[in-house]
N, C-alpha and C positions, 0 to 999 in steps of 0.2 A: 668184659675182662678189664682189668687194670696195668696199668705199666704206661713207659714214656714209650713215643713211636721207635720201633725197631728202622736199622738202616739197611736196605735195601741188601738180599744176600739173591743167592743163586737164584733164577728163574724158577729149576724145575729138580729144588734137591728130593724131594721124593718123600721128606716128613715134615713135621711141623719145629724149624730151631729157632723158634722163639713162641715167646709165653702168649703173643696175640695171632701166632698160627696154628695156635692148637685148634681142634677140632675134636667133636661127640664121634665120629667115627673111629680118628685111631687111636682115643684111647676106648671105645667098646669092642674094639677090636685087642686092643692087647689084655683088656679084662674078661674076655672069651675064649683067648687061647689061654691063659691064667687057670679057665676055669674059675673066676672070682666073680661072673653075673649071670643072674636070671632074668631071662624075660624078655620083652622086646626093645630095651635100649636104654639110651641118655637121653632126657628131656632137654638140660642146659649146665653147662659149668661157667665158674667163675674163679678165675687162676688170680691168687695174693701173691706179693715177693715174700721172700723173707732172707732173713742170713746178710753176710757181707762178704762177699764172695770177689775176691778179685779178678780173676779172668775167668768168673763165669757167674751165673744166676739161676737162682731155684725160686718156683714159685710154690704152694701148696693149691691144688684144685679143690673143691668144692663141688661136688656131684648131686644134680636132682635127676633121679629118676623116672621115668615113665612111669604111670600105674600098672601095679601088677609084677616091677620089675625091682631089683634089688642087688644092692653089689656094697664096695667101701664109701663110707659117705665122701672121702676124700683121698685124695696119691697127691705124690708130690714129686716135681717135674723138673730137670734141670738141663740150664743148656749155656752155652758158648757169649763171651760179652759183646757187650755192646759197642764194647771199641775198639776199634779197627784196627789198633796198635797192638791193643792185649793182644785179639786175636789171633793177630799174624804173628805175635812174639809167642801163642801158645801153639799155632800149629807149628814154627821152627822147632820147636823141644818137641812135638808130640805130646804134649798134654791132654788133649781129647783122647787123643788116639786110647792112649794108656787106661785113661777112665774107664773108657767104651771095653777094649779089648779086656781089662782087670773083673770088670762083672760078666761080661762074656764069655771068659776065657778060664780065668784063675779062680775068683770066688769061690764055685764048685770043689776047688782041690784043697780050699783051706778051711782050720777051724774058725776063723775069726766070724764073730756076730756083725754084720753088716745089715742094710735094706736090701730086702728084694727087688728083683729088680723086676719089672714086666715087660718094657720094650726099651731097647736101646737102637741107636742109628748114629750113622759119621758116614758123611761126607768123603769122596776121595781128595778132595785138597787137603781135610785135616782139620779145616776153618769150620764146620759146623757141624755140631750134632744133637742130639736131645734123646734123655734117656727119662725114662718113668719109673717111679720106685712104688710101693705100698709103703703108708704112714707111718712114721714110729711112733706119731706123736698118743699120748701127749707122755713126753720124757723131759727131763731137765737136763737145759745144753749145759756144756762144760765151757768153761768162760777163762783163759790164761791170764787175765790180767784182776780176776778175781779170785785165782787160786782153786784149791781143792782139799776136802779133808783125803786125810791117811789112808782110807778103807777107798777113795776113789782111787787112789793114786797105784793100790796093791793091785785093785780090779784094771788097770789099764796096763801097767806091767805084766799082769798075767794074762790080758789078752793080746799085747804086742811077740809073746811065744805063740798064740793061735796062729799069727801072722807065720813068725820065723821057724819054726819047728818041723812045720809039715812040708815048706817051701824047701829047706835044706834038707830034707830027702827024698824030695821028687825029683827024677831025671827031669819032668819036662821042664820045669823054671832053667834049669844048668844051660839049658840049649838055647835060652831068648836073649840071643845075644844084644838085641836091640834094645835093650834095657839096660844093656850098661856103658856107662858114659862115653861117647868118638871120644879121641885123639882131638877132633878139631876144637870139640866145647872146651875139653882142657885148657887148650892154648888161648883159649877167649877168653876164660875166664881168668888165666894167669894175667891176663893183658891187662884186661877191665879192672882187678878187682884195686890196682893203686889209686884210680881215679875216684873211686865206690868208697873206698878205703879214706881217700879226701873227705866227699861229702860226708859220709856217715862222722866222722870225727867236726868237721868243720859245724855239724846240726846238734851235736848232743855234746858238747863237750865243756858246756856248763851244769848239765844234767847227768853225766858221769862219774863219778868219782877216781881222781887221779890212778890210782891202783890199778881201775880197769880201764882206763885208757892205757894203759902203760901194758895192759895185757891183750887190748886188739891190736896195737902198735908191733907186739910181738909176734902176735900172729899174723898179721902180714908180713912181716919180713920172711915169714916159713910159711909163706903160700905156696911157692914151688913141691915144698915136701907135700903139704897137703892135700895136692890134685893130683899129685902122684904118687901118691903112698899105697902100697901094697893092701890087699885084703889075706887076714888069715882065716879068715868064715866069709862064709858068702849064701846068700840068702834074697827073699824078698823083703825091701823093707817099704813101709807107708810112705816117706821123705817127709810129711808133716805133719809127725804125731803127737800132737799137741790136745792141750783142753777144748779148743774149739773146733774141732775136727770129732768132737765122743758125742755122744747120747748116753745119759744115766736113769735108771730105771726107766727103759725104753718099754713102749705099749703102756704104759699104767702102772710099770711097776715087772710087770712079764717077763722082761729081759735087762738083765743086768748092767748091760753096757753094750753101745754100738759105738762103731766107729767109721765116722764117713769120709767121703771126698780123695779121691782113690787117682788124683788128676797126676802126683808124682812119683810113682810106684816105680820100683829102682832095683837091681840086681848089686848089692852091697855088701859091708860089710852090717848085720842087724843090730850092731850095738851102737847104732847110729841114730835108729829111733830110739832107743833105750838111754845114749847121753842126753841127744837129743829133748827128751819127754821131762829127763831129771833139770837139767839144765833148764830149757825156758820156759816149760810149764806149770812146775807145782809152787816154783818159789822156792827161794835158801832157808828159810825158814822154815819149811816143813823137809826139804832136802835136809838138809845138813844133821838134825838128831836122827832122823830114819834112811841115808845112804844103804846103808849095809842091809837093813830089811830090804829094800825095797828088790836091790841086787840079785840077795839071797833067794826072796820069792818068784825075782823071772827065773833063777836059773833052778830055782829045784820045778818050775812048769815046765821051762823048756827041758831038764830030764826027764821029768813023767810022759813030754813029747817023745821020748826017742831021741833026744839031742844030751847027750850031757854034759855038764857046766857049772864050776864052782865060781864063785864072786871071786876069786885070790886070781883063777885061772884067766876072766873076762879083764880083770882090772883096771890093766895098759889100753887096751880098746874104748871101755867104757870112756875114759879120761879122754881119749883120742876123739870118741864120736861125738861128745859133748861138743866139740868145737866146729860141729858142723849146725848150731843153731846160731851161734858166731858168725859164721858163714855170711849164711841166709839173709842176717838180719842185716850187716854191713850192705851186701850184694841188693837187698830188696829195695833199701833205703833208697839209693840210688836210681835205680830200675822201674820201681813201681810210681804208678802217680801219685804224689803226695795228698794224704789225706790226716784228719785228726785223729781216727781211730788205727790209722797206718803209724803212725810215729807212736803212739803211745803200745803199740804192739811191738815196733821193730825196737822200742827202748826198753818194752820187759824182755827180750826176748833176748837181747845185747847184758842185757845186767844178769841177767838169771844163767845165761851160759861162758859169761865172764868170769861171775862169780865163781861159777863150778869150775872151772878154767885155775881161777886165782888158787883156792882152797887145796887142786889136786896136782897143779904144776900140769893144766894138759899139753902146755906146749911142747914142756921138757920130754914129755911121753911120748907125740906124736915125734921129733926131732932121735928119738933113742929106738922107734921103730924104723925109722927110716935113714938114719944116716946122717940127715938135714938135708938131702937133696933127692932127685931122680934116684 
């Protein structure tokens, strides 16, 4: 197997969370309960990384068979990082938790296309776990900083209602209540976000253009509103649903669109991935001549779901959830360990929901649902 040495985790957590402790037994063991093999076993695998995953890492397996015996040539495997920081900073959110629990738990009650999953595992600290999926590949990932045509961007809008649709009228999602944001994260993030708010302006603010400084500048001053702003819908949403989070013509072509990494799933308002998705995903340039399609097409899905909803009706929201890719990207800047594919992501993602920001007045939107304050 390949990878750099993993650092020393539980004695005796009970599976393999990391890519150099996997083992031919569990996974012939979860491609048995799967039903996905014949015969008498695994000869040998060999686990590649792939992706760029911040506080976590997928590998893709490689499966030789014993004679006589047959299954998926390859799954693909994903688990908890390598540093010790991430870690702990993802078991305080429950980030595992959420992954593990959302394929365990939820998946089955939604329409959205996802990976299957074969065995998932977590720890009771929170700090590790390792889940096995069947391959999508080979599909073409979605790339945020290289855009997306029109017809991508309609298929991701209509399956961000597979998401929302079925979740807002399920009693059992209403009752998790652990999915929606404490009281205490508010006030930390209220705290934290002046100093984020420093760095992120003090790194990019020759890379910005005046306009949109002047409109994160805004937005932090109505962070209070923002952490505490009312929800008028409420739902599951993805929290990063973005291009690089999809698979497009997933299997070969078989499935239209998947969508993965399920580490921030969130009891919300849904028009959060939906600003969200407009905002730092596709680019203003394909945003801006196709807004109103794109709008148009989640909400005549999310009718055909059982939810109904006109683009006039969402408007205020849309505007409002856009500013949670603003958010993120200010908040990660800071937070996350800096890297070169980290900045040039936290800067499309700052520009592209700025922009959508600038164009729709989402401040003035979110400040007119709420008051300006508590």
């Amino acid at each position: 197997m390949t990878g750099a040495a993993c650092e020393d985790g539980p004695d005796e957590p009970g599976f393999p969370y990391s890519p150099e402790r996997l083992t031919t037994a569990w996974i012939e063991a979860a491609l048995r309960k799967a039903g996905l093999m014949q015969g008498g076993g695994i000869a040998a695998i060999e686990a590649r990384p792939f992706g760029t995953g911040q506080v976590g890492e997928s590998v893709r397996i490689a499966i030789r068979y014993m004679p006589g015996s047959s299954g998926p040539a390859t799954l693909v495997a994903k688990f908890g990082s390598r540093d010790p920081q991430s870690r702990e900073g993802a078991a305080g959110l429950r980030v595992y938790e959420r992954e593990v629990r959302f394929y365990r738990e939820y998946a089955p009650r939604l329409a959205v296309r996802t990976a299957r999953v074969l065995a998932s595992e977590l720890d009771e600290s929170g700090r590790y776990f390792a889940l096995l999926f069947d391959d999508l590949a080979p599909a073409r990932a979605g790339n945020q900083l290289a855009g997306c045509t029109l017809a991508d961007a309609l298929l991701a809008v209509r399956e961000a209602a597979a998401i929302h649709a079925p979740s807002m009228t399920d009693p059992l999602f209403m009752r998790q209540g652990w999915l929606t944001m404490p009281a205490a994260y508010q006030a930390h993030y209220l705290e934290a976000y002046p100093a984020c708010h420093a760095v992120f302006r003090e790194r990019y603010k020759d890379q910005l253009e005046p306009a949109l400084l002047a409109v994160c500048d805004r937005f932090a001053e109505a962070m209070e509103a923002w952490l505490y702003r009312p929800f008028r819908r409420l739902g599951l949403v993805h929290g990063d649903f973005r291009l690089d989070n999809m698979l497009f013509d997933a299997r070969g072509g078989a499935q239209p669109i998947a969508v993965v990494d399920w580490q921030t799933i969130a009891l919300a308002d849904p028009l959060i991935d939906v600003g969200y998705f407009l905002g730092t995903g596709i680019g203003s340039a394909l945003r801006r001549p196709h807004e109103r399609q794109l709008l148009d097409a989640y909400c005549a899905e999310m009718t055909a779901r059982g939810v109904p909803m006109t683009t006039d009706e969402i408007w205020d929201d849309y505007c409002v959830g856009a500013l949670y890719g603003l958010w993120l990207a200010v908040y990660c800047t800071a937070m996350v360990p800096r890297s070169e594919r980290g900045d040039l992501n936290f800067l499309s993602m700052a520009r592209g929901a700025a922009e959508l920001a600038l164009d729709n007045d989402s401040v003035l939107a979110l400040l007119r649902l709420t008051g300006g304050s508590r």
